[in-house]
C-alpha positions as CSV (number, residue, x, y, z in Angstrom):
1,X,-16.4,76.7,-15.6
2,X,-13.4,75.0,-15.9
3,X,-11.9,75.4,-12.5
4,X,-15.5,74.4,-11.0
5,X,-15.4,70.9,-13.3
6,X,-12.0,70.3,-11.8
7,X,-12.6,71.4,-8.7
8,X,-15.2,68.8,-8.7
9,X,-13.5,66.1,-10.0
10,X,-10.7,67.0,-7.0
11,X,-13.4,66.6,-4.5
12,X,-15.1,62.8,-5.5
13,X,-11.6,61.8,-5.9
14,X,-10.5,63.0,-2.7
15,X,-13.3,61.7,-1.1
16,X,-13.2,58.2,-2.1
17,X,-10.2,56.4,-0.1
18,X,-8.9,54.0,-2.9
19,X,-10.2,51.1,-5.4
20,X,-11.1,48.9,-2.4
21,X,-14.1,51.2,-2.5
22,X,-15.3,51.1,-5.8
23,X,-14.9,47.1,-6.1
24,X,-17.0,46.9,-3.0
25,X,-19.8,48.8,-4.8
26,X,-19.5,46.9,-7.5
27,X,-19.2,49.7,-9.9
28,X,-15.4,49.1,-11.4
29,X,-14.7,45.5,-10.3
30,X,-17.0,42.4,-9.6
31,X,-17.2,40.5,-6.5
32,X,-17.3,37.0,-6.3
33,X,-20.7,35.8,-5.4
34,X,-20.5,33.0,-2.5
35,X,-23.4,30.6,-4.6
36,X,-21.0,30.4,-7.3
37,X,-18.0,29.9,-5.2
38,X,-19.6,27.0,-3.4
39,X,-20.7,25.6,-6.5
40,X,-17.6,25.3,-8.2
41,X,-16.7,23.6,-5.1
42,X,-19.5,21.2,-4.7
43,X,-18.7,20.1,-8.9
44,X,-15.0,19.7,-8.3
45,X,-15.9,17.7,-5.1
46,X,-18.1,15.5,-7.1
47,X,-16.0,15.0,-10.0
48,X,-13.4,14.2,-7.3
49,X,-15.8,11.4,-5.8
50,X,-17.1,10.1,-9.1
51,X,-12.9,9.8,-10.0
52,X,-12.3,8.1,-6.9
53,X,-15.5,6.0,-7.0
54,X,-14.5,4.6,-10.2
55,X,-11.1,3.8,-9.4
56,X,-12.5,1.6,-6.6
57,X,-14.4,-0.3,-9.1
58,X,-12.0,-0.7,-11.1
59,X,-9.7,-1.4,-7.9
60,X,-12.5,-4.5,-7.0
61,X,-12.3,-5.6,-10.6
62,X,-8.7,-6.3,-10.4
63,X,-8.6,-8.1,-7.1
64,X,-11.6,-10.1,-8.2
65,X,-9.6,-11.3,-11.5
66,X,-6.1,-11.9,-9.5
67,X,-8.5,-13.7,-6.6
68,X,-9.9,-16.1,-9.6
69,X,-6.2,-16.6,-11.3
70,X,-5.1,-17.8,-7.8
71,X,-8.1,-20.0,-6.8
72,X,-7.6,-22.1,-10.6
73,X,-3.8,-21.7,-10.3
74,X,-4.5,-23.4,-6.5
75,X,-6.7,-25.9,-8.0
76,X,-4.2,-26.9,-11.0
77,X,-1.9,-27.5,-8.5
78,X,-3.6,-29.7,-6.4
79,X,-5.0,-32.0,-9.6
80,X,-1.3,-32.3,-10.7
81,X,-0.4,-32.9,-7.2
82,X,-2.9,-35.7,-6.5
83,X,-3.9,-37.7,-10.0
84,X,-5.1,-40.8,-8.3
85,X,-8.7,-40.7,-7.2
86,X,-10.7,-43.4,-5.0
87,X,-14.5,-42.5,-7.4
88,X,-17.1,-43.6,-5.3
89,X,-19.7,-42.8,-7.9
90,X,-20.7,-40.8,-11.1
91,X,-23.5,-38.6,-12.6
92,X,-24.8,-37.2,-15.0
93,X,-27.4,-35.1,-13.1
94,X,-25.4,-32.2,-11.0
95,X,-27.5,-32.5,-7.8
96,X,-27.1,-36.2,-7.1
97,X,-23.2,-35.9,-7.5
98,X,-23.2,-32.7,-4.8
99,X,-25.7,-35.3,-2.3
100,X,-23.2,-37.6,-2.3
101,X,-19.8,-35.5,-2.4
102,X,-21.5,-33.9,1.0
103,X,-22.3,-37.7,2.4
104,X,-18.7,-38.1,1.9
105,X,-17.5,-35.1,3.3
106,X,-19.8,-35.7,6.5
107,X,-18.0,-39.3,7.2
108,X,-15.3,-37.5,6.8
109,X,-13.4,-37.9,3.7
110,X,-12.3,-34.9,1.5
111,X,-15.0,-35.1,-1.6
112,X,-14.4,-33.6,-4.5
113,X,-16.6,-33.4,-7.7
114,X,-14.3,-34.1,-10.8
115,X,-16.2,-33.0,-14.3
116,X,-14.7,-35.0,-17.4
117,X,-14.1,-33.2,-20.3
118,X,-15.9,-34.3,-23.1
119,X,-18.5,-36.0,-21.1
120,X,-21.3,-35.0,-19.2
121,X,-20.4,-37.0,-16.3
122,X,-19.1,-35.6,-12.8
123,X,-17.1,-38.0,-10.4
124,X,-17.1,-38.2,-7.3
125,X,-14.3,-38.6,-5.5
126,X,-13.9,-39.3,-2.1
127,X,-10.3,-39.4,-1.8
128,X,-7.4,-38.2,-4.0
129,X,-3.6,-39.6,-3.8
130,X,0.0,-38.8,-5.1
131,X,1.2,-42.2,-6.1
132,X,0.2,-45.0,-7.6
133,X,0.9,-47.6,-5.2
134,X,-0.4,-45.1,-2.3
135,X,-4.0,-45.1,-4.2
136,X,-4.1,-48.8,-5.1
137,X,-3.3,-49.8,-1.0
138,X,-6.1,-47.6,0.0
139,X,-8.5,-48.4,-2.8
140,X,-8.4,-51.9,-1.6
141,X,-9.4,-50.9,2.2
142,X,-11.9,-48.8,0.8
143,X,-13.5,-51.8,-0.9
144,X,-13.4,-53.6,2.1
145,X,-14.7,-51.3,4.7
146,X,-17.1,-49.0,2.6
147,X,-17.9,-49.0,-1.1
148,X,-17.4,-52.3,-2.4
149,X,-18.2,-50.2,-5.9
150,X,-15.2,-47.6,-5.7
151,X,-12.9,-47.3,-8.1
152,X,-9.5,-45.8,-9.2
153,X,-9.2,-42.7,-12.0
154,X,-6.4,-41.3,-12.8
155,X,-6.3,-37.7,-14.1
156,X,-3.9,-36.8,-17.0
């Protein structure tokens, strides 16, 4: 009995080429199913994305923040640049001060709205100088040709 149990044992081993075999049945190893495969793939794909989506945010953030810091640095500049402003009216109310910065800007002139701290009142300039003496000559011609009313403020 023996020899036949071995003899049999011979045989199945013989007869099956290698392990190859048996992990393609399934019986020894286990093969990787596709599903799962491709669904590891689609999660580390979408953590991936998320990763890189949030960088982009945070990317936009940045700009947006350096954008702003350049814009007031700009406008600090040009206020220290040119103190001397020809005001061709003030307000309290918001709207009436943007009516007639753009009146001024259509004739022309480079408007800007100046807010007073401490006050509620915006200015309205319609033109801004460097010196003193520069400002006063044109204030006067202003007076004469078209706001008799403008006057000179000078920005600390």
């Amino acid at each position: 009995m023996r020899i036949l149990t071995a003899f049999v044992l011979t045989l199945i081993l013989a007869m099956t080429p290698s392990c190859k075999f048996f992990k393609g049945k399934k019986i020894f190893g286990r093969k990787a199913d596709k599903m799962v495969v491709w669904l590891a793939r689609q999660d580390s794909t979408r953590v991936a994305d998320s990763i890189r989506t949030v960088q982009e945010k945070l990317l936009a953030k940045e700009n947006a923040r350096l954008d702003s810091l350049r814009v007031v640095g700009e406008k600090n500049a040009w206020e220290n640049k040119y103190r001397y402003n020809i005001i061709v009216g003030a307000f309290i109310t918001p709207e009436y001060s943007r009516a007639q910065a753009d009146d001024y800007r259509q004739r022309g002139y480079d408007s800007r709205i100046i807010k007073v701290e401490g006050s509620r009142f915006e200015l309205v300039s319609a033109e801004a100088h460097e010196t003193f003496r520069k400002a006063v000559e044109r204030l006067q011609q202003f007076q004469d040709t078209v706001e008799i009313n403008a006057w000179m403020y000078i920005k600390k």
